[in-house]
Biopython code that builds the backbone (N, CA, C, O; Angstrom):
import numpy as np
from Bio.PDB.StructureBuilder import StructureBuilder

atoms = [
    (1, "UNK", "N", (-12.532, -78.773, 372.074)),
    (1, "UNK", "CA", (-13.918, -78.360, 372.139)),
    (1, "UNK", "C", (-14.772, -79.603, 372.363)),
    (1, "UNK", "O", (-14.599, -80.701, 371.834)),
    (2, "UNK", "N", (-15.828, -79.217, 373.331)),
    (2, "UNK", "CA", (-16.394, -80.704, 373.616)),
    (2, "UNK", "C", (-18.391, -80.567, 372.367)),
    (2, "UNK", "O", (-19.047, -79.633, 371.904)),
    (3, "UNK", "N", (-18.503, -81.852, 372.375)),
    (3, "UNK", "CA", (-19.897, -81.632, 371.848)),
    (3, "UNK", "C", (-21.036, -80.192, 372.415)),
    (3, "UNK", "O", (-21.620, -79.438, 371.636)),
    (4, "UNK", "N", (-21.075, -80.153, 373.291)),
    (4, "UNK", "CA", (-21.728, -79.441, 374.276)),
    (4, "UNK", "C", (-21.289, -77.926, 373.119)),
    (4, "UNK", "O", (-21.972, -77.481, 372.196)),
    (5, "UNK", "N", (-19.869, -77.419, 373.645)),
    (5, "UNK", "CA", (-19.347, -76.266, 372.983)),
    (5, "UNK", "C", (-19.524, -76.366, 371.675)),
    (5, "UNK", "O", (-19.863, -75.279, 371.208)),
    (6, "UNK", "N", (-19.453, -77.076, 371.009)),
    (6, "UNK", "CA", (-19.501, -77.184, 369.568)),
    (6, "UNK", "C", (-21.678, -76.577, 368.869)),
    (6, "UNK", "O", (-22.252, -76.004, 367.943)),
    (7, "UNK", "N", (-21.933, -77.231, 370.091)),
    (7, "UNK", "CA", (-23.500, -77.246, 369.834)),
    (7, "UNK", "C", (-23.589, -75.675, 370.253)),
    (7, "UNK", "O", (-23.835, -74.906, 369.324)),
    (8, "UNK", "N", (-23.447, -75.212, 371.325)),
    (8, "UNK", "CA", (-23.519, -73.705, 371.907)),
    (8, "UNK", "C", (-22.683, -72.484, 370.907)),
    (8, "UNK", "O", (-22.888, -71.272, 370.971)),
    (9, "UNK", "N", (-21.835, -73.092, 370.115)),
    (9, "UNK", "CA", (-21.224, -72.135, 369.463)),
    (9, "UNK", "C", (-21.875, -71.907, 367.928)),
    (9, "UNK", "O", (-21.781, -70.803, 367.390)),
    (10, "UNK", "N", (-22.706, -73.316, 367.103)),
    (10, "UNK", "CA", (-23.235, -73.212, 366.298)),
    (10, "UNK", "C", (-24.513, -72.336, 366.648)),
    (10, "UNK", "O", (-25.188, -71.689, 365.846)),
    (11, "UNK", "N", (-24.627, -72.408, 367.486)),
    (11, "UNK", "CA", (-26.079, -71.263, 367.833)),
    (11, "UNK", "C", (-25.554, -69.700, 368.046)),
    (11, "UNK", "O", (-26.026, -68.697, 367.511)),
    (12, "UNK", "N", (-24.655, -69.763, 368.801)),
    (12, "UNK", "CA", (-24.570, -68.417, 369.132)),
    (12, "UNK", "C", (-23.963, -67.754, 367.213)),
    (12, "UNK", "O", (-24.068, -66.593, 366.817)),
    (13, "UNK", "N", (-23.344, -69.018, 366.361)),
    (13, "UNK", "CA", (-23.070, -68.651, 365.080)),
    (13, "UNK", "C", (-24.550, -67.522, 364.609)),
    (13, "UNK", "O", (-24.784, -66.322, 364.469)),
    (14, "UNK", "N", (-25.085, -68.528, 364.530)),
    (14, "UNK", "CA", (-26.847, -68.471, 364.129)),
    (14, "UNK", "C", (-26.966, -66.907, 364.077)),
    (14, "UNK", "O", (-26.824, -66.051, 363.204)),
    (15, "UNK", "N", (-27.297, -66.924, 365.439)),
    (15, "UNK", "CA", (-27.858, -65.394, 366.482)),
    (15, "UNK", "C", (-26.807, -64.197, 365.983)),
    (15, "UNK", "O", (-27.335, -63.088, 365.893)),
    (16, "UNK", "N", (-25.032, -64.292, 365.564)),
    (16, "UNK", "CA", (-24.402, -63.801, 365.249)),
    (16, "UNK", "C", (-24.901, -63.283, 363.551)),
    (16, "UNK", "O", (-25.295, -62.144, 363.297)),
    (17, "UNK", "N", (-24.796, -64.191, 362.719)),
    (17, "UNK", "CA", (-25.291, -63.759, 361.596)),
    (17, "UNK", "C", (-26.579, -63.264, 361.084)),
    (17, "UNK", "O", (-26.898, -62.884, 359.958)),
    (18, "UNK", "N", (-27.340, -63.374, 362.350)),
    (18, "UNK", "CA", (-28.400, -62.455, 361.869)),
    (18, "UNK", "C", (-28.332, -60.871, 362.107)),
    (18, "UNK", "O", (-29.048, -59.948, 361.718)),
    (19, "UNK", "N", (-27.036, -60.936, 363.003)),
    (19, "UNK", "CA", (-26.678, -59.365, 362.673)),
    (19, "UNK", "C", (-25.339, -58.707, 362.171)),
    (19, "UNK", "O", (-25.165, -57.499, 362.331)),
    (20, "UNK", "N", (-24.266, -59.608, 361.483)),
    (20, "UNK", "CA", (-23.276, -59.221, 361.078)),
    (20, "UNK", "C", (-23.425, -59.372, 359.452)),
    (20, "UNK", "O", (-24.150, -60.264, 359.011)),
    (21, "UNK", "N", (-22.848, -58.637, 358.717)),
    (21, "UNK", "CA", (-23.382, -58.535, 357.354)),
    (21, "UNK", "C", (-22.092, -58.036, 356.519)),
    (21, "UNK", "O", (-21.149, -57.472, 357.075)),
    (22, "UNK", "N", (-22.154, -58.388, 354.647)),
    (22, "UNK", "CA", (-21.245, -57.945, 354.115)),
    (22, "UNK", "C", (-20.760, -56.703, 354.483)),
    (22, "UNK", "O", (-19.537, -56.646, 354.358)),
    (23, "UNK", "N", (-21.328, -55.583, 354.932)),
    (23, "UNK", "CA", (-20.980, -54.419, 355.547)),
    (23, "UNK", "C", (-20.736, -54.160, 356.836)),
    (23, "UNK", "O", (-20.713, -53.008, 357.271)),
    (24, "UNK", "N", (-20.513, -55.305, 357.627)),
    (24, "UNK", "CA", (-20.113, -55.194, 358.891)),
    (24, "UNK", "C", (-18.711, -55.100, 358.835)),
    (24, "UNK", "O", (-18.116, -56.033, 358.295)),
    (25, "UNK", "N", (-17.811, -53.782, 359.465)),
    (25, "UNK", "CA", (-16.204, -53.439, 359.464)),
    (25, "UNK", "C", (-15.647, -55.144, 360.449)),
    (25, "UNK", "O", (-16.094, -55.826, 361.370)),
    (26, "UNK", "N", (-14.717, -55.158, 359.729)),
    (26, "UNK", "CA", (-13.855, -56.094, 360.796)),
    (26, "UNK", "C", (-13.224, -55.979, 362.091)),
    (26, "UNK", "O", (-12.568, -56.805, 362.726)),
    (27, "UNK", "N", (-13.605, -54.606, 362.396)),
    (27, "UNK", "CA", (-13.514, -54.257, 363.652)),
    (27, "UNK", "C", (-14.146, -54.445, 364.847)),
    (27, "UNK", "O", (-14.022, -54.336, 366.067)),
    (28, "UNK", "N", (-15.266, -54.951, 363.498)),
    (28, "UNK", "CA", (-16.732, -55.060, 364.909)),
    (28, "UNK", "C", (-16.571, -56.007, 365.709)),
    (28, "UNK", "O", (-16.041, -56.993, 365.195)),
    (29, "UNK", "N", (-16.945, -56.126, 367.274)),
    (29, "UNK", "CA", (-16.780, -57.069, 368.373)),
    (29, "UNK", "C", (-17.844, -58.617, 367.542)),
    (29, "UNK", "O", (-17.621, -59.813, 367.355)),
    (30, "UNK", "N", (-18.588, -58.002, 367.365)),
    (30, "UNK", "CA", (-19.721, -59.355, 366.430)),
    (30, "UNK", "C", (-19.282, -60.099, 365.159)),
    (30, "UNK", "O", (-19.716, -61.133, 364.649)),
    (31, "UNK", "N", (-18.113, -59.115, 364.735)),
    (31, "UNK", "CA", (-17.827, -59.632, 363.407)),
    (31, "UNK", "C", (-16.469, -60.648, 363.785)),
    (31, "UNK", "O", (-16.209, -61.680, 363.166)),
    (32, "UNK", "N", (-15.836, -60.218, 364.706)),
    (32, "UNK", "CA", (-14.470, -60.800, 365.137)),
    (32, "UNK", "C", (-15.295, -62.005, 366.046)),
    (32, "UNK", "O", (-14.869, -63.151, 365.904)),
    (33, "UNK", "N", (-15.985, -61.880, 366.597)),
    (33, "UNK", "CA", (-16.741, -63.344, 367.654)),
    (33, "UNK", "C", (-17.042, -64.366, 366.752)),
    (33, "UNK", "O", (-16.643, -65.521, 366.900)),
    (34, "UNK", "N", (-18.118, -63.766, 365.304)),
    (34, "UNK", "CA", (-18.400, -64.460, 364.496)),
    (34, "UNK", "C", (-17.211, -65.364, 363.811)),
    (34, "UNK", "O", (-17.290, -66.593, 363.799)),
    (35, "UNK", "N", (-16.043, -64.611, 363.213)),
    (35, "UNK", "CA", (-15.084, -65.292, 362.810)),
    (35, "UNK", "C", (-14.268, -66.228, 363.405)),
    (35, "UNK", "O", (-13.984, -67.299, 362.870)),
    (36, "UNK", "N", (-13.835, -65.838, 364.600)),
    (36, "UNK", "CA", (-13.548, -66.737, 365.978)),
    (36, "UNK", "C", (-14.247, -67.984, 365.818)),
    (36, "UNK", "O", (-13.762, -69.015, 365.352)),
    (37, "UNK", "N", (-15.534, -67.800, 366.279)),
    (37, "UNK", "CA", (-16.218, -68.868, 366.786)),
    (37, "UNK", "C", (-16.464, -69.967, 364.976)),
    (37, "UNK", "O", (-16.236, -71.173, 364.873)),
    (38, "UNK", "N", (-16.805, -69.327, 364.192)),
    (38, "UNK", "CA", (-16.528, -70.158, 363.053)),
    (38, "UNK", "C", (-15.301, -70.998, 363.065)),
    (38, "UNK", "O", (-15.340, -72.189, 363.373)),
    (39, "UNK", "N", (-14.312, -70.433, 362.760)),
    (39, "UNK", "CA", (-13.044, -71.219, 362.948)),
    (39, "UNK", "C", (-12.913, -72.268, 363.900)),
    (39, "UNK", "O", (-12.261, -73.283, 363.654)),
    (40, "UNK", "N", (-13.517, -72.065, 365.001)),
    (40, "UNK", "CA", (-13.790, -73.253, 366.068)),
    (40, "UNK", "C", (-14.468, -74.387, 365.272)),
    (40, "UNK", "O", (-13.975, -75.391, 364.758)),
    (41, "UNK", "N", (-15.400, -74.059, 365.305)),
    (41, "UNK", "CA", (-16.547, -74.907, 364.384)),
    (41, "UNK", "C", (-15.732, -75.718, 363.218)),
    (41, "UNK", "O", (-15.482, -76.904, 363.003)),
    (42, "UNK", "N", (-15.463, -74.540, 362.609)),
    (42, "UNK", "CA", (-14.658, -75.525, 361.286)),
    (42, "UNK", "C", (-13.832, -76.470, 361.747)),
    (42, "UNK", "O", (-13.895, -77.504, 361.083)),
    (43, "UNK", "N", (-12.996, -76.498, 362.743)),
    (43, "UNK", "CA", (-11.783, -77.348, 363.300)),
    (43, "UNK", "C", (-12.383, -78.390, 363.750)),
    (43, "UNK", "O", (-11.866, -79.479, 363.503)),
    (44, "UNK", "N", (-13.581, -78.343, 364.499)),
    (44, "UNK", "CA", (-14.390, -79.204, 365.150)),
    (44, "UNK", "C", (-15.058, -80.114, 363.984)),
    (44, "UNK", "O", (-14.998, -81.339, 364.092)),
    (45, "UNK", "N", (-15.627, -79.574, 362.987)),
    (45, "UNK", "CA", (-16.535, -80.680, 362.002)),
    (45, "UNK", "C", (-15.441, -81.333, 361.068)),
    (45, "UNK", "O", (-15.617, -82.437, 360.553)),
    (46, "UNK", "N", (-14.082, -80.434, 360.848)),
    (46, "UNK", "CA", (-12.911, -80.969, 360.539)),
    (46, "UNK", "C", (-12.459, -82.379, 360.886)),
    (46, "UNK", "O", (-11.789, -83.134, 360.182)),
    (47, "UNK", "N", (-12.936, -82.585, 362.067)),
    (47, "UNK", "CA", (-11.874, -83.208, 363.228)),
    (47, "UNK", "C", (-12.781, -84.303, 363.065)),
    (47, "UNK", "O", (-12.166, -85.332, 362.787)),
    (48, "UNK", "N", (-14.602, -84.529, 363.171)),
    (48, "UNK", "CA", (-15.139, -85.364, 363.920)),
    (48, "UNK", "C", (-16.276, -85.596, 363.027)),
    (48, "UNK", "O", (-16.993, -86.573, 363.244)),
    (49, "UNK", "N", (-16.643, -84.436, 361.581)),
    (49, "UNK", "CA", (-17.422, -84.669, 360.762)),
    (49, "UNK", "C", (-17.212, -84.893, 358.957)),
    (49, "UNK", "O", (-17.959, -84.738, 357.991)),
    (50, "UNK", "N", (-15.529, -85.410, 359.171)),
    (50, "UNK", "CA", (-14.588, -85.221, 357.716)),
    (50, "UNK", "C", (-15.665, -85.201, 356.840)),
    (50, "UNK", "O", (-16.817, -85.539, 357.112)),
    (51, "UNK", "N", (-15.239, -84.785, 355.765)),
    (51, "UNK", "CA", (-16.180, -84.722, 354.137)),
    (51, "UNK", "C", (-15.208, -85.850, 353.706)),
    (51, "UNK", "O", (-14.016, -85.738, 353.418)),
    (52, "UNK", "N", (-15.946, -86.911, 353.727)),
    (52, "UNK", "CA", (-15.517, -87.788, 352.732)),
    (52, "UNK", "C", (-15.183, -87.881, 351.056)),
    (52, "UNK", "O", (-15.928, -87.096, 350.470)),
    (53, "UNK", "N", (-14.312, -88.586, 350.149)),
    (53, "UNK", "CA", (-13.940, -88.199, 349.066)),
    (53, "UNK", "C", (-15.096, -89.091, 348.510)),
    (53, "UNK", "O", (-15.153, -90.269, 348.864)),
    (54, "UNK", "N", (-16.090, -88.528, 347.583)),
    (54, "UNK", "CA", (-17.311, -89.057, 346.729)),
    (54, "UNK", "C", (-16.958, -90.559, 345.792)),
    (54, "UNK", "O", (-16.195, -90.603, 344.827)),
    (55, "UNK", "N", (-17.296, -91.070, 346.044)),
    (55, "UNK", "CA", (-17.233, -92.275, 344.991)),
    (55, "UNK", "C", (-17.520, -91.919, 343.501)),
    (55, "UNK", "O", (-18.125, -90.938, 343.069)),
    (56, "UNK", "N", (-16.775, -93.250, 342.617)),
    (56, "UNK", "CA", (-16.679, -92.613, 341.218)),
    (56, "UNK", "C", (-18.284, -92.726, 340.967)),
    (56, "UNK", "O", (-18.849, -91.830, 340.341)),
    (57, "UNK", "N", (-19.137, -94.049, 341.559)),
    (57, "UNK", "CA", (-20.837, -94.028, 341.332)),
    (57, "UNK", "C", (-21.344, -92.353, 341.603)),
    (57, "UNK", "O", (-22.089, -91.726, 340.850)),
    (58, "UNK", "N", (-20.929, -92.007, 342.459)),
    (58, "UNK", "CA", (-21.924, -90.844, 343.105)),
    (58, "UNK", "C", (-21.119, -89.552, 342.082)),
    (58, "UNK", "O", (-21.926, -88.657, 341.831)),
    (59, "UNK", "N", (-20.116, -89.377, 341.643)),
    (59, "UNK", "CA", (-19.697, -88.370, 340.606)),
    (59, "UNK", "C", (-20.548, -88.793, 339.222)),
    (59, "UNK", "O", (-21.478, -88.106, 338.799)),
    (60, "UNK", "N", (-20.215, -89.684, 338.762)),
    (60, "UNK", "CA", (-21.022, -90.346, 337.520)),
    (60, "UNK", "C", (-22.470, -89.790, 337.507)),
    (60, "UNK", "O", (-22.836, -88.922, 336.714)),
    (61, "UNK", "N", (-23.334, -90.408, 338.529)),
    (61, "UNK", "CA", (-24.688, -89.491, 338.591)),
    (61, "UNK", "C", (-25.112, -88.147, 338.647)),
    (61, "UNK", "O", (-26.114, -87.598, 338.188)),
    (62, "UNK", "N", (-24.155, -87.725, 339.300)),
    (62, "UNK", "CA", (-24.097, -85.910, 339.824)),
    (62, "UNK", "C", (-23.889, -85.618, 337.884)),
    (62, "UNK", "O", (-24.724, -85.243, 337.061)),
    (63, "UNK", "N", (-22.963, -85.850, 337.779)),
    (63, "UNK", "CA", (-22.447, -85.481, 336.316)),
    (63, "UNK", "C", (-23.570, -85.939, 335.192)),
    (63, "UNK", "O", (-23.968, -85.166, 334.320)),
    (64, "UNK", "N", (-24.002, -87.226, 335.324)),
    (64, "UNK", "CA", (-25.037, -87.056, 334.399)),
    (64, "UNK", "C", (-26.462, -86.194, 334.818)),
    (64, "UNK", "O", (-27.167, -85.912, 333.849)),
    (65, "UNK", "N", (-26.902, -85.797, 336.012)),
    (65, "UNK", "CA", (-27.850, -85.113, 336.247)),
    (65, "UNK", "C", (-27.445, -83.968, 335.710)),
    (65, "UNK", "O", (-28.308, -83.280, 335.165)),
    (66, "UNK", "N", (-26.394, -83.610, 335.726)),
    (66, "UNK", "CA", (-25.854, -82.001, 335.376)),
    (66, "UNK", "C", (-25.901, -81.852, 333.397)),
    (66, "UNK", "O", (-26.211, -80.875, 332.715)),
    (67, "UNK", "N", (-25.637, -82.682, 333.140)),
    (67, "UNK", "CA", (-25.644, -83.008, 331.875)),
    (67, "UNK", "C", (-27.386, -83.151, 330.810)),
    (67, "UNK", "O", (-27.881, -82.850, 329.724)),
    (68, "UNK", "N", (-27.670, -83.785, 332.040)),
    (68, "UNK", "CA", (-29.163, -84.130, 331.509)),
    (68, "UNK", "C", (-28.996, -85.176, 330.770)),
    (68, "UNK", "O", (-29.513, -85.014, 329.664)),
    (69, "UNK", "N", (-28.348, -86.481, 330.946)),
    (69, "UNK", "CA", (-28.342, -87.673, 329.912)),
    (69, "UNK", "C", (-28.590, -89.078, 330.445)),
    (69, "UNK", "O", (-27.782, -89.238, 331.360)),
    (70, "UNK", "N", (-29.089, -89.810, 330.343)),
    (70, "UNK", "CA", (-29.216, -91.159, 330.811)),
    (70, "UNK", "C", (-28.079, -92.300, 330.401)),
    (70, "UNK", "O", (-27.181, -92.083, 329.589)),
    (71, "UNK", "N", (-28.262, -93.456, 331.052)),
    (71, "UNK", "CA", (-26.689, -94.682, 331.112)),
    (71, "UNK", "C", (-26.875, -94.434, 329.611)),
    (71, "UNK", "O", (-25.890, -93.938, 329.063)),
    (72, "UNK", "N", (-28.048, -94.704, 328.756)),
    (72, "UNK", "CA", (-27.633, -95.042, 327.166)),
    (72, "UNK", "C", (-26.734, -93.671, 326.663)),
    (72, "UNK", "O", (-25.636, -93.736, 326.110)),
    (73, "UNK", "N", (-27.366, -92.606, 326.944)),
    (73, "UNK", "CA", (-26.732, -91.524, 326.607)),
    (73, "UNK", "C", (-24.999, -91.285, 326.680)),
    (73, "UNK", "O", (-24.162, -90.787, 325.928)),
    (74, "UNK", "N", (-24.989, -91.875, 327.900)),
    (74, "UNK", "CA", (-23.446, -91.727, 328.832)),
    (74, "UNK", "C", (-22.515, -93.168, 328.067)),
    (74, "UNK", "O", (-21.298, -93.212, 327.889)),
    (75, "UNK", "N", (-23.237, -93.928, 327.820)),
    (75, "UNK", "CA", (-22.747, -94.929, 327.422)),
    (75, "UNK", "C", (-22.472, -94.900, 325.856)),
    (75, "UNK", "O", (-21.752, -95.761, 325.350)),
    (76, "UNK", "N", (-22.938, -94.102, 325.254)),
    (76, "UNK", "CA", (-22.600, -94.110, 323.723)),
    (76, "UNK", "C", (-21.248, -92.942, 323.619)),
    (76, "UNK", "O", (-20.230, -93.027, 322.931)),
    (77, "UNK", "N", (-21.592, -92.063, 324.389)),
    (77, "UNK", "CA", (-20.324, -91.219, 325.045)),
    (77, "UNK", "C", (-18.994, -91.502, 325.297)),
    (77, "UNK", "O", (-17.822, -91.274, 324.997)),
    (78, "UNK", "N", (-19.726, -92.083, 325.967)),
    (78, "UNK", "CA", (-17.914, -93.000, 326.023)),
    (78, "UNK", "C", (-17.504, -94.679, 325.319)),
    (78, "UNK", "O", (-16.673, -95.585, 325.385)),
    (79, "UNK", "N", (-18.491, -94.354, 324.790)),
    (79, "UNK", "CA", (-17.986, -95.723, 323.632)),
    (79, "UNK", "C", (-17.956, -96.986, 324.678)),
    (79, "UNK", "O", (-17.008, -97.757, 324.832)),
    (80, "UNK", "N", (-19.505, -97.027, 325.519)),
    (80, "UNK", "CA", (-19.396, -98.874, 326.276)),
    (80, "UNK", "C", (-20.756, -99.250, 325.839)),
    (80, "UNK", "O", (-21.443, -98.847, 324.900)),
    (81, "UNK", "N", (-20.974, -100.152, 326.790)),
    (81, "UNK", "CA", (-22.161, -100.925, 326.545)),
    (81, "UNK", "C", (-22.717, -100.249, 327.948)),
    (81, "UNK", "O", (-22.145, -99.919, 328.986)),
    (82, "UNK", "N", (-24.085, -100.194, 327.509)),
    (82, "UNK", "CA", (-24.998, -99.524, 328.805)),
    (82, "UNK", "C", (-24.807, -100.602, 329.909)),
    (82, "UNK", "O", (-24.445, -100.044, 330.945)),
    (83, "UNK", "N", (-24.932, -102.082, 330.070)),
    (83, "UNK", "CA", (-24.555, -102.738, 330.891)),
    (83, "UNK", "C", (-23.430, -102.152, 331.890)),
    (83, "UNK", "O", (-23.460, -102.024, 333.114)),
    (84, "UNK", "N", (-22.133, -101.752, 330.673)),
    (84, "UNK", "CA", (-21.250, -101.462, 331.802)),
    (84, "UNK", "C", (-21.300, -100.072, 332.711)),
    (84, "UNK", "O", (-20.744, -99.709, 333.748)),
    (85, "UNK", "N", (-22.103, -99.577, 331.933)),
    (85, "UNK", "CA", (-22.050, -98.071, 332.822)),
    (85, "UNK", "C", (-22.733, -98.475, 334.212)),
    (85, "UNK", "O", (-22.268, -98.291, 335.337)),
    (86, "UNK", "N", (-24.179, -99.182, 333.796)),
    (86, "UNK", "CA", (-24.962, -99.785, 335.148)),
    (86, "UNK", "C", (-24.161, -100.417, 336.225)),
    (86, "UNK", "O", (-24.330, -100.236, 337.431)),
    (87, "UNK", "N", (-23.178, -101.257, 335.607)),
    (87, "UNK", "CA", (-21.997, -101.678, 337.032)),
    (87, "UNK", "C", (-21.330, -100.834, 337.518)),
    (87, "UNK", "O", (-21.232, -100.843, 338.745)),
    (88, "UNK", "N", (-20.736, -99.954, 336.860)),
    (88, "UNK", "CA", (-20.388, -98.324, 336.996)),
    (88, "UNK", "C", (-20.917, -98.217, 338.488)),
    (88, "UNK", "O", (-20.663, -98.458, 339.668)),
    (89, "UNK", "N", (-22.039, -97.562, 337.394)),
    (89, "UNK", "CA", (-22.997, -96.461, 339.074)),
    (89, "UNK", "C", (-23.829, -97.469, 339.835)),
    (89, "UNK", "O", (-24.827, -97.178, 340.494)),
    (90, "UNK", "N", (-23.319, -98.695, 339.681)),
    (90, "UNK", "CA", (-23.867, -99.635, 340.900)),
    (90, "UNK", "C", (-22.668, -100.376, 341.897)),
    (90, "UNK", "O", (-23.069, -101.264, 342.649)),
    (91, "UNK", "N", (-21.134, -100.006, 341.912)),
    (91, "UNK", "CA", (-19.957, -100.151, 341.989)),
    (91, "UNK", "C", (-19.954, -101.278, 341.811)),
    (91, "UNK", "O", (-19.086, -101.660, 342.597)),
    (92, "UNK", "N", (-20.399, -102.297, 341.214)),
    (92, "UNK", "CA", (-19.931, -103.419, 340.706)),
    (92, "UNK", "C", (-18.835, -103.922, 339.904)),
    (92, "UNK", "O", (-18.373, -105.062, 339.839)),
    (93, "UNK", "N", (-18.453, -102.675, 339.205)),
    (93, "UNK", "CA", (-17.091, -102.422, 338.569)),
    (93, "UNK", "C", (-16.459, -101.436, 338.505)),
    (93, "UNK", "O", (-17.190, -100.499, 338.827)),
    (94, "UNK", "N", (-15.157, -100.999, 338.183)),
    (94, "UNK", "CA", (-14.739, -99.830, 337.910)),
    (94, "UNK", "C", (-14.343, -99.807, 336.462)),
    (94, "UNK", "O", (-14.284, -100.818, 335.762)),
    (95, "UNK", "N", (-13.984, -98.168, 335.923)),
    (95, "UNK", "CA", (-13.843, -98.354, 334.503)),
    (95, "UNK", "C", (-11.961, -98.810, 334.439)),
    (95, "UNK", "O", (-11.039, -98.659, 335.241)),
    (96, "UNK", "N", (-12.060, -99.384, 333.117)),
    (96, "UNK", "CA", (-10.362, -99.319, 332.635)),
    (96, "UNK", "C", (-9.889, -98.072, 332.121)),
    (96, "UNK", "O", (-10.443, -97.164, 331.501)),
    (97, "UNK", "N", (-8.415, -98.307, 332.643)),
    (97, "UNK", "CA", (-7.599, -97.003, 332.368)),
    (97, "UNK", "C", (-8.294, -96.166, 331.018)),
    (97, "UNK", "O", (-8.664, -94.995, 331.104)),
    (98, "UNK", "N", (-8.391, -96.934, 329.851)),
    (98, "UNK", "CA", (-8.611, -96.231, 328.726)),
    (98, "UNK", "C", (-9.976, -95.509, 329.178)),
    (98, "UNK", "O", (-9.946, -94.300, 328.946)),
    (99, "UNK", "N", (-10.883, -95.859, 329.629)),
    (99, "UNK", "CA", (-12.394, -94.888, 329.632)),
    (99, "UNK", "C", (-12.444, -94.285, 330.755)),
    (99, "UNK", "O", (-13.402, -93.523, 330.884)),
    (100, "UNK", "N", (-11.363, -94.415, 332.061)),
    (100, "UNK", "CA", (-11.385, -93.527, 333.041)),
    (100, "UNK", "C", (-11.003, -92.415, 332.326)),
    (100, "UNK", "O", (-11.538, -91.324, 332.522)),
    (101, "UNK", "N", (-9.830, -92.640, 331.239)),
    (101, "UNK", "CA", (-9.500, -91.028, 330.510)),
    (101, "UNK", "C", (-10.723, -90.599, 329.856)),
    (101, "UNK", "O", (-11.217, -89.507, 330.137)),
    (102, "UNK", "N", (-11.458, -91.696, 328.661)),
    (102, "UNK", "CA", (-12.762, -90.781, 328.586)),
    (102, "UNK", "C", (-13.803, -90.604, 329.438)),
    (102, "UNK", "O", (-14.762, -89.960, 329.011)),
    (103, "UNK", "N", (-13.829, -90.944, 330.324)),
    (103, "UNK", "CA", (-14.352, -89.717, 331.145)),
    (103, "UNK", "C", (-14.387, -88.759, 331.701)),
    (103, "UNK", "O", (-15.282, -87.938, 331.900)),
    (104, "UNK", "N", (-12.818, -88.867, 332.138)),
    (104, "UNK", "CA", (-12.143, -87.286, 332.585)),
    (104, "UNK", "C", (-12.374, -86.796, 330.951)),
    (104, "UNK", "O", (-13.170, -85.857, 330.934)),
    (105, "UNK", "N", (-12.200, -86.934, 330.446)),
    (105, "UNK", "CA", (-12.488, -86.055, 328.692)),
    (105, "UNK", "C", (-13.349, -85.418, 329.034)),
    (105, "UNK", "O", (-13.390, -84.273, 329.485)),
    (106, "UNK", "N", (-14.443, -86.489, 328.737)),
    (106, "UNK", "CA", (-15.889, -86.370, 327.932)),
    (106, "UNK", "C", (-16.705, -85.987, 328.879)),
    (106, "UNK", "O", (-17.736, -85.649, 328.297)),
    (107, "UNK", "N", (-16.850, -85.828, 330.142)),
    (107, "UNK", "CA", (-17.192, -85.616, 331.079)),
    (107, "UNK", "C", (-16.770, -84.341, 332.299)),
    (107, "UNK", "O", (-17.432, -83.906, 333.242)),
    (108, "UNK", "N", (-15.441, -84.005, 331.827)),
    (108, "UNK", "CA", (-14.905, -83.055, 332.448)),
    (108, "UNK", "C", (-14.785, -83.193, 334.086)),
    (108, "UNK", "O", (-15.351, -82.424, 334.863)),
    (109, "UNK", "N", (-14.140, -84.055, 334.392)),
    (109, "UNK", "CA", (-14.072, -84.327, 335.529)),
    (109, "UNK", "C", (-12.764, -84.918, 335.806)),
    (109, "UNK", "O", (-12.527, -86.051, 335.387)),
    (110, "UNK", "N", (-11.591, -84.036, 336.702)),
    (110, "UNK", "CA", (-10.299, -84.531, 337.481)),
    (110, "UNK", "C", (-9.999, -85.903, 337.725)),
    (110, "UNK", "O", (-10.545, -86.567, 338.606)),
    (111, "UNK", "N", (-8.640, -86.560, 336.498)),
    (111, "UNK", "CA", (-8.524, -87.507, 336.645)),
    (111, "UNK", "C", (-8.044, -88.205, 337.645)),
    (111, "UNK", "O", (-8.195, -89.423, 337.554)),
    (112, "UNK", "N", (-7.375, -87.691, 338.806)),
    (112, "UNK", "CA", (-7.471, -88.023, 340.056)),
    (112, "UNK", "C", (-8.675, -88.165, 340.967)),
    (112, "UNK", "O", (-8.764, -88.844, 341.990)),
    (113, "UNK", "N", (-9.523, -87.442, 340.430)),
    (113, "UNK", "CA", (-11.153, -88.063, 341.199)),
    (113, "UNK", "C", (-11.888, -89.127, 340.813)),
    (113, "UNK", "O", (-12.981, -89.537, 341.203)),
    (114, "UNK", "N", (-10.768, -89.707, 339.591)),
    (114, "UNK", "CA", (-11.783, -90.783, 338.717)),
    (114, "UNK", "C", (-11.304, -92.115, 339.497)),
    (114, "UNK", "O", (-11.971, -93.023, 339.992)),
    (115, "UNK", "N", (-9.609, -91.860, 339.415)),
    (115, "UNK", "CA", (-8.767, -92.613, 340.118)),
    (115, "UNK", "C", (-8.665, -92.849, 341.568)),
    (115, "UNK", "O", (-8.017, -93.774, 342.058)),
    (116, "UNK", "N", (-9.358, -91.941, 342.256)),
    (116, "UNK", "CA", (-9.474, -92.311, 343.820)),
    (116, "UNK", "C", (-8.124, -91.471, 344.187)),
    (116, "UNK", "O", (-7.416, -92.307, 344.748)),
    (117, "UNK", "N", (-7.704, -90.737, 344.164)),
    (117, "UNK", "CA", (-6.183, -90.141, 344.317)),
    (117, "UNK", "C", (-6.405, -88.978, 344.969)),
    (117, "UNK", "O", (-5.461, -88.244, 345.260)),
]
sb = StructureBuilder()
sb.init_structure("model")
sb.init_model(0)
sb.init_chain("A")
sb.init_seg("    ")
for serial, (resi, resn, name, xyz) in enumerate(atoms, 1):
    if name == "N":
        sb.init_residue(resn, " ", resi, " ")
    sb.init_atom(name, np.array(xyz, "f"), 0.0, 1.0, " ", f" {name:<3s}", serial, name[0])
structure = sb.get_structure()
């Protein structure tokens, strides 16, 4: 699929979903184009727009926004010094084995996402 197709098919997506709907049968010619042409799309932003894997800084923040707590907060949490959390979410450092586990703990977050894995 070239840019061109990729651009013409996200539109005709568009124009498609404004008339195919949870109640559209899978039979329908609009509903099967729609799915088609998605799958294109997906292969295409697959291919040329990867989703990169988030850094441990950018999980750390997401997670404390979700939380509602600030570095002191996060930092008494896991038993550091607010300094170190700030190198943390400024990648100036990463954590050691022992507080990558409390954070997958205390934080609830896949210790392979802490680890880069």
């Amino acid at each position: 699929m070239t840019k061109k197709q990729y651009e013409v098919a996200c539109e005709r997506i568009e124009e498609l979903l404004k008339t195919v709907g949870n109640e559209t049968s899978q039979d329908d010619k609009n509903f099967i184009e729609l799915d088609f042409l998605s799958d294109l799309v997906a292969d295409y932003e697959e291919k040329y727009f990867p989703v990169e894997k988030p850094s441990l800084k950018e999980i750390l923040k997401l997670r404390m926004f979700e939380m509602d707590i600030n570095q002191v907060k996060l930092s008494e949490l896991l038993n550091v010094s607010p300094s170190r959390i700030s190198e943390y979410l400024t990648g100036k450092s990463e954590p050691t084995l022992k507080v990558a586990r409390e954070i997958s703990k205390k934080l609830n977050i896949d210790a392979s996402v802490i680890l880069g894995v």
